[in-house]
Each structure stands twice: as C-alpha cells, then as structure tokens.
N, CA, C and O atoms as a printed pandas DataFrame, in Angstrom:
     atom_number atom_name residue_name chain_id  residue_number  x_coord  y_coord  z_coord
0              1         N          UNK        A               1    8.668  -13.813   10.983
1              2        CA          UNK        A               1    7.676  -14.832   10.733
2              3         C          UNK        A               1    8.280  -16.226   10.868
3              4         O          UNK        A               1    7.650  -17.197   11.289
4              5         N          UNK        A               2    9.796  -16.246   10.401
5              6        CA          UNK        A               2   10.049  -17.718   10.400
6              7         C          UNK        A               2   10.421  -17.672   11.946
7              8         O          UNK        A               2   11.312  -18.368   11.459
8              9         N          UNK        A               3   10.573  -17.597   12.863
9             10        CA          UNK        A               3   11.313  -17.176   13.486
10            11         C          UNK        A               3    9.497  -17.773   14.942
11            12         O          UNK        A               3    9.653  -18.337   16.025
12            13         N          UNK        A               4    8.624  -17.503   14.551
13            14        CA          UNK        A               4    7.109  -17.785   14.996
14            15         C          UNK        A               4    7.241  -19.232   15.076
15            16         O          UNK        A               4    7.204  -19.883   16.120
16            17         N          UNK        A               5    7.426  -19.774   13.677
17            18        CA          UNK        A               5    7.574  -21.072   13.438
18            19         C          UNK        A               5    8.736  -21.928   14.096
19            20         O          UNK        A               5    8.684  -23.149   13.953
20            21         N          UNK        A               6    9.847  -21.326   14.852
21            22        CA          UNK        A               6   10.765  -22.441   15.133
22            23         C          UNK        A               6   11.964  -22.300   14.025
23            24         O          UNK        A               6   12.941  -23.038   14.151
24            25         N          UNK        A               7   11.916  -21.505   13.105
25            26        CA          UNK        A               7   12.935  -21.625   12.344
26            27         C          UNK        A               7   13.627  -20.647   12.335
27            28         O          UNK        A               7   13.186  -19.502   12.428
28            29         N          UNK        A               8   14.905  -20.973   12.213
29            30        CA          UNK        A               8   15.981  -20.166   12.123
30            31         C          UNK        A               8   16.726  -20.134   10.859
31            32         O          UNK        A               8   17.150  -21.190   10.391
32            33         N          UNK        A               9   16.946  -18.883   10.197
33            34        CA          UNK        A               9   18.068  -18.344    9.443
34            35         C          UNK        A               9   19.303  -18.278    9.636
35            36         O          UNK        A               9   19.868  -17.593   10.489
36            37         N          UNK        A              10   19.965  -19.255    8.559
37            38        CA          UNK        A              10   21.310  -19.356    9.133
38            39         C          UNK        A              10   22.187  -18.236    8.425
39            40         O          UNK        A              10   22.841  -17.393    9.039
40            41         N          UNK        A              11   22.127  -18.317    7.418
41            42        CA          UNK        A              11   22.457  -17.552    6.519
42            43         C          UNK        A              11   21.574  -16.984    5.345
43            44         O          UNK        A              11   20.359  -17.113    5.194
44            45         N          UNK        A              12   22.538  -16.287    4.506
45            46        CA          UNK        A              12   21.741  -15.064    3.585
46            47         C          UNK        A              12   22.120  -14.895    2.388
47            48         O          UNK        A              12   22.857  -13.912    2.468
48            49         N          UNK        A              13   22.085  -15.297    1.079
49            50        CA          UNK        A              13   23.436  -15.046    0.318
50            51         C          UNK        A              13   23.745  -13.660   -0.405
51            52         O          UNK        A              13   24.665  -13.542   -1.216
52            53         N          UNK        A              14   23.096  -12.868   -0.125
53            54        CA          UNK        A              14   23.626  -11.311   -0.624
54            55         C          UNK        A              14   24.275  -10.751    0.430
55            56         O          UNK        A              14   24.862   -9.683    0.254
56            57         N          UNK        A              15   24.275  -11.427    1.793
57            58        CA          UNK        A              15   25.254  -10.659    2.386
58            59         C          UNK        A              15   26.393  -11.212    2.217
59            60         O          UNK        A              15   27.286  -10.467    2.622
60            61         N          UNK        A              16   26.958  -12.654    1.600
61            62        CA          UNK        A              16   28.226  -12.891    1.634
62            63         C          UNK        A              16   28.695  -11.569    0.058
63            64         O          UNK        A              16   29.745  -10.927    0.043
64            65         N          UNK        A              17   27.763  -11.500   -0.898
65            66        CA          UNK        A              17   28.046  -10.210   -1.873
66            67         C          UNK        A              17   28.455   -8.563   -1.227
67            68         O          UNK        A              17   29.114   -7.762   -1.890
68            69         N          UNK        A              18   27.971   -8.290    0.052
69            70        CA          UNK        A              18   28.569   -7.395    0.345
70            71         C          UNK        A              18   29.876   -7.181    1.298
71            72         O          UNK        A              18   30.483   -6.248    1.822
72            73         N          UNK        A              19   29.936   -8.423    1.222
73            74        CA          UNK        A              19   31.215   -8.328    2.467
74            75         C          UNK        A              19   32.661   -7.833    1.367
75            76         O          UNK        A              19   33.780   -7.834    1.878
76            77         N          UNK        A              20   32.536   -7.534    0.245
77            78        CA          UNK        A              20   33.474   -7.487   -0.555
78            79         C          UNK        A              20   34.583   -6.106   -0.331
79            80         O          UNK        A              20   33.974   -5.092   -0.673
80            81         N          UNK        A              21   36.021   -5.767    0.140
81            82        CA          UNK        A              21   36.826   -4.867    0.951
82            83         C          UNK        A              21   36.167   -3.819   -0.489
83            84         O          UNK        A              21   35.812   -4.198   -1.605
84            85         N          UNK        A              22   36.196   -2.599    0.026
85            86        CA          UNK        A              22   36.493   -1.020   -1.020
86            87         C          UNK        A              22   37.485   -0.792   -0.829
87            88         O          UNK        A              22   38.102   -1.217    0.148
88            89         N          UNK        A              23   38.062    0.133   -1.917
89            90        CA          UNK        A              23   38.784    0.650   -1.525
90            91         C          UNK        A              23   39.051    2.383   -1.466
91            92         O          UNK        A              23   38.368    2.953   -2.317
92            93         N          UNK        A              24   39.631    3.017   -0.901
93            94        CA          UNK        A              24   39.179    4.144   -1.028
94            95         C          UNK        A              24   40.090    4.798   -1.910
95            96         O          UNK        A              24   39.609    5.596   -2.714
96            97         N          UNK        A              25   41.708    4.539   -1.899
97            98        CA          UNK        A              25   42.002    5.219   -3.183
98            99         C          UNK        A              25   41.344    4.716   -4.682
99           100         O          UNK        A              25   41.358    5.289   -5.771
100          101         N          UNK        A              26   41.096    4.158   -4.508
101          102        CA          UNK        A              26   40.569    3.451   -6.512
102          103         C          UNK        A              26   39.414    3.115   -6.231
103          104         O          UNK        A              26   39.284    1.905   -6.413
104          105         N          UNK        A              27   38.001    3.860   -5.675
105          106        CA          UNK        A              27   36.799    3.330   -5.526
106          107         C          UNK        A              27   35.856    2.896   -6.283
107          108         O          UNK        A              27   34.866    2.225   -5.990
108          109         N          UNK        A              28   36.392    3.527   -7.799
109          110        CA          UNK        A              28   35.551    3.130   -8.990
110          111         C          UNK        A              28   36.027    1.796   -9.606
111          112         O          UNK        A              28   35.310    1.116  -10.340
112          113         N          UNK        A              29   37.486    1.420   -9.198
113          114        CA          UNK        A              29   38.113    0.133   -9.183
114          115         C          UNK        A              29   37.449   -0.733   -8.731
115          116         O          UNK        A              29   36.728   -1.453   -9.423
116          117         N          UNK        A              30   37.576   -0.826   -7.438
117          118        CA          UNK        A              30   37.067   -1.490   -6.564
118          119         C          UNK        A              30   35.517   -1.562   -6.668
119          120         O          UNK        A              30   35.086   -2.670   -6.989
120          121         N          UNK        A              31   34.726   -0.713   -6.484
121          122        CA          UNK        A              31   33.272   -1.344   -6.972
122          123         C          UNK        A              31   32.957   -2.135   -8.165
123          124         O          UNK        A              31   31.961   -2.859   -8.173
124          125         N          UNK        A              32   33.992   -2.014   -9.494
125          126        CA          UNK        A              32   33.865   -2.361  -10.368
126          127         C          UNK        A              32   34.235   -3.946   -9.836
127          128         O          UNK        A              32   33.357   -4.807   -9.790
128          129         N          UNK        A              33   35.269   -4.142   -9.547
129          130        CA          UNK        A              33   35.821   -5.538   -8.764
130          131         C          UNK        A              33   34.876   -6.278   -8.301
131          132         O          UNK        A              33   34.415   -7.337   -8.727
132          133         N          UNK        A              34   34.532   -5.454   -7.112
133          134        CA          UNK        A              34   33.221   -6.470   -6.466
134          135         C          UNK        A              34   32.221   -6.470   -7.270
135          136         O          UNK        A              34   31.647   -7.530   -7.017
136          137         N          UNK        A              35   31.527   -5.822   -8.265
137          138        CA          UNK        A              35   30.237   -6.060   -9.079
138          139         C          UNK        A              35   30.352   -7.374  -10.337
139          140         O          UNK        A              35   29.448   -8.046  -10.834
140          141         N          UNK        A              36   31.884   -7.397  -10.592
141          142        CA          UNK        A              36   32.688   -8.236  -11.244
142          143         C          UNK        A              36   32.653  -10.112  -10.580
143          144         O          UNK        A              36   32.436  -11.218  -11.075
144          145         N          UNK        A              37   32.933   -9.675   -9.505
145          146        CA          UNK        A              37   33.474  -10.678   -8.567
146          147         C          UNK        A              37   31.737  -11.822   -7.907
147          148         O          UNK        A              37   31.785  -12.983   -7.501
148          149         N          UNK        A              38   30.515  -10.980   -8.029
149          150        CA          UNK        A              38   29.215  -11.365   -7.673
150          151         C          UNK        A              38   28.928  -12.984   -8.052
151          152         O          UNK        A              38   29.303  -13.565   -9.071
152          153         N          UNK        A              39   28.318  -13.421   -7.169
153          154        CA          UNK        A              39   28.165  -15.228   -7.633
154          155         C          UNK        A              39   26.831  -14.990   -8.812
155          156         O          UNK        A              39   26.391  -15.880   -9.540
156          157         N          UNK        A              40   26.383  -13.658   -8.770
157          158        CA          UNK        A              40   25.116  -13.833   -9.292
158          159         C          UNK        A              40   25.221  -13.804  -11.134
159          160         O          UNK        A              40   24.333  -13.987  -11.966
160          161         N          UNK        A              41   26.639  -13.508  -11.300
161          162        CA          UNK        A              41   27.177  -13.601  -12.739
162          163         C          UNK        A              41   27.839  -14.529  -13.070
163          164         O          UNK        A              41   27.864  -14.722  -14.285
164          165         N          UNK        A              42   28.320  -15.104  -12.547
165          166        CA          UNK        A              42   29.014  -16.366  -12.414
166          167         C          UNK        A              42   28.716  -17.250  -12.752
167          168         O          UNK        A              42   27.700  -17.467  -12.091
168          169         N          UNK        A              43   28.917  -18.346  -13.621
169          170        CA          UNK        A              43   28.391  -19.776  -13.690
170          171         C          UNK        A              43   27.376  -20.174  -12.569
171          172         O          UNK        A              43   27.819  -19.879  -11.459
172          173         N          UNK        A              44   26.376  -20.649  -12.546
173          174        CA          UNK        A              44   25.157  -20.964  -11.727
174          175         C          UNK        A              44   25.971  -22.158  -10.563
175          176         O          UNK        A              44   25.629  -22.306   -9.390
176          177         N          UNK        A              45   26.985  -22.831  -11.191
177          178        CA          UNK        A              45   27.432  -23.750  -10.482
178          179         C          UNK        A              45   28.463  -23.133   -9.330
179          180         O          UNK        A              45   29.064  -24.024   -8.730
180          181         N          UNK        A              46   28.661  -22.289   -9.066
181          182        CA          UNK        A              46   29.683  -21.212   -7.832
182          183         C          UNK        A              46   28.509  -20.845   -7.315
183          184         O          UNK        A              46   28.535  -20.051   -6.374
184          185         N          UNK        A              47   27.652  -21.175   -7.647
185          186        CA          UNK        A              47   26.583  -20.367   -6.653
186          187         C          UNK        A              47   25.767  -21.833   -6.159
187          188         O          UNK        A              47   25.141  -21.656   -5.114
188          189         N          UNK        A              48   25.674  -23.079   -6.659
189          190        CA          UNK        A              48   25.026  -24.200   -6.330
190          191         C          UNK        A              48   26.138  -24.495   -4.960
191          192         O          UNK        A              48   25.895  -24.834   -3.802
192          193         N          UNK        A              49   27.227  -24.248   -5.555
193          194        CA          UNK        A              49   28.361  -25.146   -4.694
194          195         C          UNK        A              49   28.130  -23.939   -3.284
195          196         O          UNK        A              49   27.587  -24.475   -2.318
196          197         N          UNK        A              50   28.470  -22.456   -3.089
197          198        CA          UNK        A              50   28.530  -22.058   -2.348
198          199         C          UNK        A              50   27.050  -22.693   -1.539
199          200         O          UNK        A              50   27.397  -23.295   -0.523
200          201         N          UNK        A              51   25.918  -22.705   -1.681
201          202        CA          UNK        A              51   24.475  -22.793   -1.098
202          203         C          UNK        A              51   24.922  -24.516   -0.420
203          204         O          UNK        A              51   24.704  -24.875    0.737
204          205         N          UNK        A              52   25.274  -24.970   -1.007
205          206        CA          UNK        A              52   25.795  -26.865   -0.936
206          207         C          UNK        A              52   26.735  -27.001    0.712
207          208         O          UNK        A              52   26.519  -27.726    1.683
208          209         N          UNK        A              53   27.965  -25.804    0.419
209          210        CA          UNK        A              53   28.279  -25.457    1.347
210          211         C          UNK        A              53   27.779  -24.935    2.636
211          212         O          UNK        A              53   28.604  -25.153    3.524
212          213         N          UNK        A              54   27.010  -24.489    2.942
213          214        CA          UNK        A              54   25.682  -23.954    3.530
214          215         C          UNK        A              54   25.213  -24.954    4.552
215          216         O          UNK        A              54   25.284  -25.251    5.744
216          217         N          UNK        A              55   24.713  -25.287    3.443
217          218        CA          UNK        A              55   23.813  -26.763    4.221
218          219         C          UNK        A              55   24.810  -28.083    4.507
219          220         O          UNK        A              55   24.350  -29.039    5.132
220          221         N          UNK        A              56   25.790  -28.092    4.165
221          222        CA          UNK        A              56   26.952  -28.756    5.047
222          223         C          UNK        A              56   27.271  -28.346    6.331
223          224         O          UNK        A              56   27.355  -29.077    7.318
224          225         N          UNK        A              57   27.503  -26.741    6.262
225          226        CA          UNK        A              57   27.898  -26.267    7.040
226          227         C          UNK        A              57   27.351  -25.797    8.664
227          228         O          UNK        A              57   27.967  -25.500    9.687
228          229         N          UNK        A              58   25.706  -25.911    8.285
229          230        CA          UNK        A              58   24.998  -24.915    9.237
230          231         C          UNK        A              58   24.049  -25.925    9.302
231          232         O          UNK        A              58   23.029  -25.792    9.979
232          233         N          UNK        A              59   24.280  -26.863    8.697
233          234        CA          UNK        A              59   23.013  -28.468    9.011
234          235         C          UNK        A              59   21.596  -27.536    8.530
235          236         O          UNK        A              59   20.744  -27.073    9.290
236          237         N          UNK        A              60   21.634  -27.465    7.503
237          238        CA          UNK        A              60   20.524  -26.645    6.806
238          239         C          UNK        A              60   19.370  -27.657    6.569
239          240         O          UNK        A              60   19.647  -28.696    5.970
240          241         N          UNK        A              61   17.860  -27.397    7.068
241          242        CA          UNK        A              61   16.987  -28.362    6.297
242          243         C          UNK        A              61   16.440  -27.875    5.413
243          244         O          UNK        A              61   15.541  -28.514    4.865
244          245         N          UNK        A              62   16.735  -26.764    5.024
245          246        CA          UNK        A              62   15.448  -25.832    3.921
246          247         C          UNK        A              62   16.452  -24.593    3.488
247          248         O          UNK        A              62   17.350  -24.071    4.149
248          249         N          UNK        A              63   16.014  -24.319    2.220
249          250        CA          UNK        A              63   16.961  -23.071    1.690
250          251         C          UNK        A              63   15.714  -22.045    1.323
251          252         O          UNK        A              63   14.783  -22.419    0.610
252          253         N          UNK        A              64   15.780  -20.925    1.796
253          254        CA          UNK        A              64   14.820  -20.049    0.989
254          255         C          UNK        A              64   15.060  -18.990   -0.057
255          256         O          UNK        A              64   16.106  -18.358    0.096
256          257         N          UNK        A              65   14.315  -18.671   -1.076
257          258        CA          UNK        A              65   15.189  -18.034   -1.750
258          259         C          UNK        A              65   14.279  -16.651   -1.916
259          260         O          UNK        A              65   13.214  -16.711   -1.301
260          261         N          UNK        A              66   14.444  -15.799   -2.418
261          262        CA          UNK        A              66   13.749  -14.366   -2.911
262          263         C          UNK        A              66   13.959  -14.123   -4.379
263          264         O          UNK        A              66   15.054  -13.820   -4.853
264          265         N          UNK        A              67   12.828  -14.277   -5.090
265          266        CA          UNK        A              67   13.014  -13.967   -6.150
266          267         C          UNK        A              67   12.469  -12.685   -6.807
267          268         O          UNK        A              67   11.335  -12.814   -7.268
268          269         N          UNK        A              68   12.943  -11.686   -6.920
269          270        CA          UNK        A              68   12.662  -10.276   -7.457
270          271         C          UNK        A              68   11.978  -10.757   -8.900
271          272         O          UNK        A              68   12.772  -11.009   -9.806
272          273         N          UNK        A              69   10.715  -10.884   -9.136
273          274        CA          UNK        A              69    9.754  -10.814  -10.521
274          275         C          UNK        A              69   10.643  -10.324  -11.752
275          276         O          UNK        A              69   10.822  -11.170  -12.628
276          277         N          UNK        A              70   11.336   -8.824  -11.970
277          278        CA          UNK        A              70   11.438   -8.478  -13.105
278          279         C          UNK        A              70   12.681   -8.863  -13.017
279          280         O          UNK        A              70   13.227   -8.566  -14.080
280          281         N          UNK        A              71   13.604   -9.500  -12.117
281          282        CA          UNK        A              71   14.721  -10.234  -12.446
282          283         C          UNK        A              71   14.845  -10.934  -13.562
283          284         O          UNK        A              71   13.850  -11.650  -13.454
284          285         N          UNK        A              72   15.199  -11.153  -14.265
285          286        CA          UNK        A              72   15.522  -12.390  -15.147
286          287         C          UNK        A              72   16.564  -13.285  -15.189
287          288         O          UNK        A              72   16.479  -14.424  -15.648
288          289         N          UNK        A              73   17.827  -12.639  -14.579
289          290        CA          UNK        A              73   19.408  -12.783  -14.661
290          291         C          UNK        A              73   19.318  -13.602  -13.474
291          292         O          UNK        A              73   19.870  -14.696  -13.590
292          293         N          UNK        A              74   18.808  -13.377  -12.444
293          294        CA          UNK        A              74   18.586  -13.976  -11.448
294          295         C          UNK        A              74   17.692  -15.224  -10.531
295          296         O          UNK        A              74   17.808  -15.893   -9.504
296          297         N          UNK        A              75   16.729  -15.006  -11.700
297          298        CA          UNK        A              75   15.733  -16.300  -11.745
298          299         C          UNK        A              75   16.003  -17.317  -12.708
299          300         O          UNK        A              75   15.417  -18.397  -12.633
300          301         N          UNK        A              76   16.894  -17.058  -13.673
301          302        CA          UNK        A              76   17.162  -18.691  -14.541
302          303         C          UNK        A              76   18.106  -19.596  -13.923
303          304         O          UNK        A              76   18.585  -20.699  -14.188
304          305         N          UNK        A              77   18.199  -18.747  -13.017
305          306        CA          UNK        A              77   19.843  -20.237  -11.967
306          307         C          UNK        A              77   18.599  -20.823  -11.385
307          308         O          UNK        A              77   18.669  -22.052  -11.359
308          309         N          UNK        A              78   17.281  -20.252  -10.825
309          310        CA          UNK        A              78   16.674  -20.988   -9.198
310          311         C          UNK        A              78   16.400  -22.440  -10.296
311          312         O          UNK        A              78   17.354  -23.189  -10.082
312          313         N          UNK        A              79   15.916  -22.768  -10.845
313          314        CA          UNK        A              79   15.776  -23.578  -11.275
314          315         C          UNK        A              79   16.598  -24.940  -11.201
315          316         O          UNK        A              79   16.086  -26.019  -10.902
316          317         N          UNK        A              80   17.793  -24.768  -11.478
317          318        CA          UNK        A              80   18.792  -25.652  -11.401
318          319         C          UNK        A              80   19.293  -25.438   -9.747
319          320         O          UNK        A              80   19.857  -26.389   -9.206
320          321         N          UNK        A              81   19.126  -24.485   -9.168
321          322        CA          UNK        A              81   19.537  -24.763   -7.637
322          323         C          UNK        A              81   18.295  -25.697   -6.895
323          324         O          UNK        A              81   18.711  -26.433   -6.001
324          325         N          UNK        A              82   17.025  -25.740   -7.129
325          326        CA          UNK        A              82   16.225  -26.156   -7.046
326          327         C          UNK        A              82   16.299  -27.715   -6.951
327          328         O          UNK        A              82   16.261  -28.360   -5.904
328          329         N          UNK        A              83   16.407  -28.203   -8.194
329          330        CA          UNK        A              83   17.065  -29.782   -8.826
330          331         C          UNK        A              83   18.126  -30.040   -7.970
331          332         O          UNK        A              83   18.031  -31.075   -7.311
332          333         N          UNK        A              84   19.018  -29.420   -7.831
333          334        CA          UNK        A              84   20.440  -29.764   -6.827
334          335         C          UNK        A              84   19.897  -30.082   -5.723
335          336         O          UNK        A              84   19.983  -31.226   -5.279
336          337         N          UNK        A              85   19.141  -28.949   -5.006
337          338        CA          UNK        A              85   18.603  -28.777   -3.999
338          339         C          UNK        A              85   17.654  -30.328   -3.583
339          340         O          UNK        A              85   17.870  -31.175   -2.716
340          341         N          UNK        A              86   17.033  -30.265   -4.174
341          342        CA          UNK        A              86   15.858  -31.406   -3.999
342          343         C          UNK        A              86   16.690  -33.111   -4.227
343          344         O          UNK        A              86   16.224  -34.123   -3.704
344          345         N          UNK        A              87   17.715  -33.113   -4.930
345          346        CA          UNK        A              87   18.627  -34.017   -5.600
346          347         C          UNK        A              87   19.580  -34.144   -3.482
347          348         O          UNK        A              87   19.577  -35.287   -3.025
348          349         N          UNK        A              88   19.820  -33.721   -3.133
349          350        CA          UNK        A              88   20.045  -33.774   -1.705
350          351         C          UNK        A              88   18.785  -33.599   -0.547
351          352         O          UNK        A              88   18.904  -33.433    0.667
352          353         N          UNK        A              89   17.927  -33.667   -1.115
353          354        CA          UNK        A              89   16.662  -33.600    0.232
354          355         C          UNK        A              89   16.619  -32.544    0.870
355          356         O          UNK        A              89   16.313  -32.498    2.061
356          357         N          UNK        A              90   16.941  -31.481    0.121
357          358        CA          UNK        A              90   16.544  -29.976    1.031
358          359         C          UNK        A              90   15.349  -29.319    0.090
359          360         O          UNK        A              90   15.220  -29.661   -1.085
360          361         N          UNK        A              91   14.721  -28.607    0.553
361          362        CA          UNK        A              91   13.283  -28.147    0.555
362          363         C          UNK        A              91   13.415  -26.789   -0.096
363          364         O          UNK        A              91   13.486  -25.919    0.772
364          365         N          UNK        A              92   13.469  -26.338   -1.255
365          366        CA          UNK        A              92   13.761  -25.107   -1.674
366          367         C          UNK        A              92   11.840  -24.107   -1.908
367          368         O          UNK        A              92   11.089  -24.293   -2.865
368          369         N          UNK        A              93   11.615  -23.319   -0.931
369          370        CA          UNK        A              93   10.796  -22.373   -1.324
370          371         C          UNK        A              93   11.259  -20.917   -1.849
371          372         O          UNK        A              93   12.090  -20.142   -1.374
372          373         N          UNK        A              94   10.574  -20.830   -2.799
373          374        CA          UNK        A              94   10.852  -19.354   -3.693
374          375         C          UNK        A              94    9.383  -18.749   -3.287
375          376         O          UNK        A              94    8.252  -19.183   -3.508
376          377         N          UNK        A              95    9.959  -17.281   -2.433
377          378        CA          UNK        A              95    9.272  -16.275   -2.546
378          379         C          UNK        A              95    9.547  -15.340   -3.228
379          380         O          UNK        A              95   10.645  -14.788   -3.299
380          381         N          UNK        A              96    8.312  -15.002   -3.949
381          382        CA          UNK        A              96    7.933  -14.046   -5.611
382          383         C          UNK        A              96    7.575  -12.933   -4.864
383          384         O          UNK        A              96    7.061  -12.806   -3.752
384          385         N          UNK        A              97    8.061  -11.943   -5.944
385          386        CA          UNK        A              97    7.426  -10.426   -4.869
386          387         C          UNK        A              97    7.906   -9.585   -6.464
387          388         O          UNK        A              97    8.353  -10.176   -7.446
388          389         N          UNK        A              98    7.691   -8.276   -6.368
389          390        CA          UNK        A              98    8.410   -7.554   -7.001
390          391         C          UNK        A              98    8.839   -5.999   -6.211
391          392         O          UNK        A              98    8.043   -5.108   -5.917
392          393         N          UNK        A              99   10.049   -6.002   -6.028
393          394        CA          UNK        A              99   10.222   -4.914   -4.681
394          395         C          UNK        A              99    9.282   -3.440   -5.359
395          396         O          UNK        A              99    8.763   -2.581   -4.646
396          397         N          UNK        A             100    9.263   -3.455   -6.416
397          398        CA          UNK        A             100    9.184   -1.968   -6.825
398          399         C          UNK        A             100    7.368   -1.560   -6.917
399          400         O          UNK        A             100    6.876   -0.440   -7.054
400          401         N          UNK        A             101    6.594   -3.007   -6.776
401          402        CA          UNK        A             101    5.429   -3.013   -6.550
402          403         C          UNK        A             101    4.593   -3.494   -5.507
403          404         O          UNK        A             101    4.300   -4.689   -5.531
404          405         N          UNK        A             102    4.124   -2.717   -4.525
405          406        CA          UNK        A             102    3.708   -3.148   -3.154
406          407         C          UNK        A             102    2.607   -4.275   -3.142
407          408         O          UNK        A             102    2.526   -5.171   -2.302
408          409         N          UNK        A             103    1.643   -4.043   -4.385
409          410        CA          UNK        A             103    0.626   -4.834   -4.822
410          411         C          UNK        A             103    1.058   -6.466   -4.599
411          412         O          UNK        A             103    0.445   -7.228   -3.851
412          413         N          UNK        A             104    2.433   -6.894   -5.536
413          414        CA          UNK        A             104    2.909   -8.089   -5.304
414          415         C          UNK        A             104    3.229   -8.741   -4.030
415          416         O          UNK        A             104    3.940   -9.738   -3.905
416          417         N          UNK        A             105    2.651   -8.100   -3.110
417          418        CA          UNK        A             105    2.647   -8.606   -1.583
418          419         C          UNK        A             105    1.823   -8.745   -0.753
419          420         O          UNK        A             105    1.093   -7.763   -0.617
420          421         N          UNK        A             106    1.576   -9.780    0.036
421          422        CA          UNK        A             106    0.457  -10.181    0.799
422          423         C          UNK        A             106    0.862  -10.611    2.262
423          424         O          UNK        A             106    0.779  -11.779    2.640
424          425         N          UNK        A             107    1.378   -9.408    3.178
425          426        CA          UNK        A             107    1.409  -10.289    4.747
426          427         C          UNK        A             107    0.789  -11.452    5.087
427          428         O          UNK        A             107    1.396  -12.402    5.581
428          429         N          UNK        A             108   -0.865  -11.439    4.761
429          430        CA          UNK        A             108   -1.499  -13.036    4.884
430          431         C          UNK        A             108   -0.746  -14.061    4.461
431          432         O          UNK        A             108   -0.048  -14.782    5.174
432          433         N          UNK        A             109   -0.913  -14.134    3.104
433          434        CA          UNK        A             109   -0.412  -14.783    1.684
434          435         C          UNK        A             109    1.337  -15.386    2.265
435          436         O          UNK        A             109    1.774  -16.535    2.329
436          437         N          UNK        A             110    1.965  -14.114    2.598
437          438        CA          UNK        A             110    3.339  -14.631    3.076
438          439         C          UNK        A             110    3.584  -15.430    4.475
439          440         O          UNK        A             110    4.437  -16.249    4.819
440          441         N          UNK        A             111    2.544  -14.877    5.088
441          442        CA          UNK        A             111    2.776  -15.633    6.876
442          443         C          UNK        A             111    2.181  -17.413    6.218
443          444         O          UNK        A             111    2.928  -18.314    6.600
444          445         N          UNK        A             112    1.309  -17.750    5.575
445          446        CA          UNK        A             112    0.527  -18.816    5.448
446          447         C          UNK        A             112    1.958  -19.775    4.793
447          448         O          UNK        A             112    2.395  -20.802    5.314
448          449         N          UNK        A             113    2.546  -19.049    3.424
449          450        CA          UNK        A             113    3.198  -19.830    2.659
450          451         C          UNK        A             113    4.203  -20.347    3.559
451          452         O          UNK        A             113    4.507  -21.531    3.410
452          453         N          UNK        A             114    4.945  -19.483    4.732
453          454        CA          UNK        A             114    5.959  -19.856    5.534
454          455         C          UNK        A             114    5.460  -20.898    6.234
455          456         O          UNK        A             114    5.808  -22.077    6.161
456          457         N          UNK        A             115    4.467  -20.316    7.050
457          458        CA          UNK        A             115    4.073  -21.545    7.754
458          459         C          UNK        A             115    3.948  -22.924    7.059
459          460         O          UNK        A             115    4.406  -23.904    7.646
460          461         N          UNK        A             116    3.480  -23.038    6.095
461          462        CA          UNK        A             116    3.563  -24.390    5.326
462          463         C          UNK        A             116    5.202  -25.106    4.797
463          464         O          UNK        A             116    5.683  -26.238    4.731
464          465         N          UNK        A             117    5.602  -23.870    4.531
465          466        CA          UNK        A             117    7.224  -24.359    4.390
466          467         C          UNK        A             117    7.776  -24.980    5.622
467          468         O          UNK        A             117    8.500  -25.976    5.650
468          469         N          UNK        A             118    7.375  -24.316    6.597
469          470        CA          UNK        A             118    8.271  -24.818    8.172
470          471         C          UNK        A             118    7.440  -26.233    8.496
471          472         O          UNK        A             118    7.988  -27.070    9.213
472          473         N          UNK        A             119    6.378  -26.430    8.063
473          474        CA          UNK        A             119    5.824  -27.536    8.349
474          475         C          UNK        A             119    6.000  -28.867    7.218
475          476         O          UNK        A             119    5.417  -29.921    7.474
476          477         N          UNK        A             120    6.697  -28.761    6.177
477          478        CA          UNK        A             120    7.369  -29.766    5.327
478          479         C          UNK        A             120    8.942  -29.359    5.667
479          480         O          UNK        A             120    9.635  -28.844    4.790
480          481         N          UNK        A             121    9.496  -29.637    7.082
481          482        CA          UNK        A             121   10.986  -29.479    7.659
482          483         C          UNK        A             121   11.208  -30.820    8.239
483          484         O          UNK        A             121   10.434  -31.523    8.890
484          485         N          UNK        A             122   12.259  -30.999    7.915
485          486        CA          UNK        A             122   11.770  -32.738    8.257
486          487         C          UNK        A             122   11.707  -32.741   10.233
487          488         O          UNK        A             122   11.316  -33.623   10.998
488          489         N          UNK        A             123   12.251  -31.413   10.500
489          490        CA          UNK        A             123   11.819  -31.696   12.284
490          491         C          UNK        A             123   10.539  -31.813   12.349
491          492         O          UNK        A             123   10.164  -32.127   13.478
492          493         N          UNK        A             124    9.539  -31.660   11.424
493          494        CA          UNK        A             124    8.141  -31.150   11.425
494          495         C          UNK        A             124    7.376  -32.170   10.999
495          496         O          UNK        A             124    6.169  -32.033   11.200
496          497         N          UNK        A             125    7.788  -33.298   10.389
497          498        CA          UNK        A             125    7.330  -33.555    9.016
498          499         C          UNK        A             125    7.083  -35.063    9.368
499          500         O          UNK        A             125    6.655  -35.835    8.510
C-alpha cells in the first residue's frame, strides 16, 4: 500500500531485534541473551536514539509504527517517541490493530489512513 503512494520503507525495527547471532551449543543461553538484549525493554531512550538514527541515516520523512492493542509494554514508549519525533519534524503514524483479532482490521480503513499519511510527507505537502 505504501509503496501505491510513492513511499518507501526504509527500515523496520523488529528486524534489527532479530538479527541477534544463536548459538547452538548454549541455545537456551543465547535466546535468553537476545530476549535480554531487546530495545523493547530497555530504557525508551535506546530505542528514541536508535529510530533518531534512522532518520539521519536513510533521510527519513515519516516513521511508522505498529502498535499491537493488548501490548502495554510496548505502547507506553510510542508516546514519548512521538514528542521526539514531532520535536524534529518527522510525522509519526501509529497503526492500531490487534494481531490475535481479525475484527480490529479494515483493508479500507488501512489503505485510506496511509494514503493520508503519505500525503502530510513534506514531498507531498
């Protein structure tokens, strides 16, 4: 869908969470490590700075985020990435869903909201 609009994804931030090495002799180690090691436990600010980085990096005009509903652990940072976010002139949309309920989703609903996001981009705007 973004992709309709002209926009491109530069990046993702749960895939920089899986890039984390296993290992195979000590695998219960090692998963423990990387589940340890997650920005998503971390001070909110390792996770502002990595996203900061981002949009330095990849000339970002817009950050999107996914927010899983029954999250909780994971939705009290957007807030403050948000403020950061907007505090530098980037455009933070949060899409709400809840994976485990199909109901919380609307192909319409989602193609419309994007489109309006890509159209407050400042190439757009």
């Amino acid at each position: 869908t973004f992709r309709e609009f002209g926009a491109r994804i530069v990046a993702e931030e749960l895939t920089f969470e899986l890039m984390h090495p296993l290992s195979e002799e000590t695998p219960l180690r090692s998963m423990a490590e990387w589940m340890l090691d997650s920005r998503f436990i971390r001070p909110v600010q390792e996770r502002i700075d990595a996203i900061l980085q981002w949009v330095d990096e990849y000339k970002i005009d817009g950050v999107v985020s996914f927010t899983h509903l029954p999250c909780r652990m994971g939705n009290g940072a957007l807030s403050l990435i948000k403020q950061t976010l907007n505090e530098k002139g980037i455009v933070l949309m949060d899409l709400e869903a809840d994976i485990c309920d199909a109901a919380t989703f609307s192909p319409n609903k989602m193609r419309t909201a994007v489109e309006n996001y890509v159209q407050m981009m400042p190439a757009n705007g």
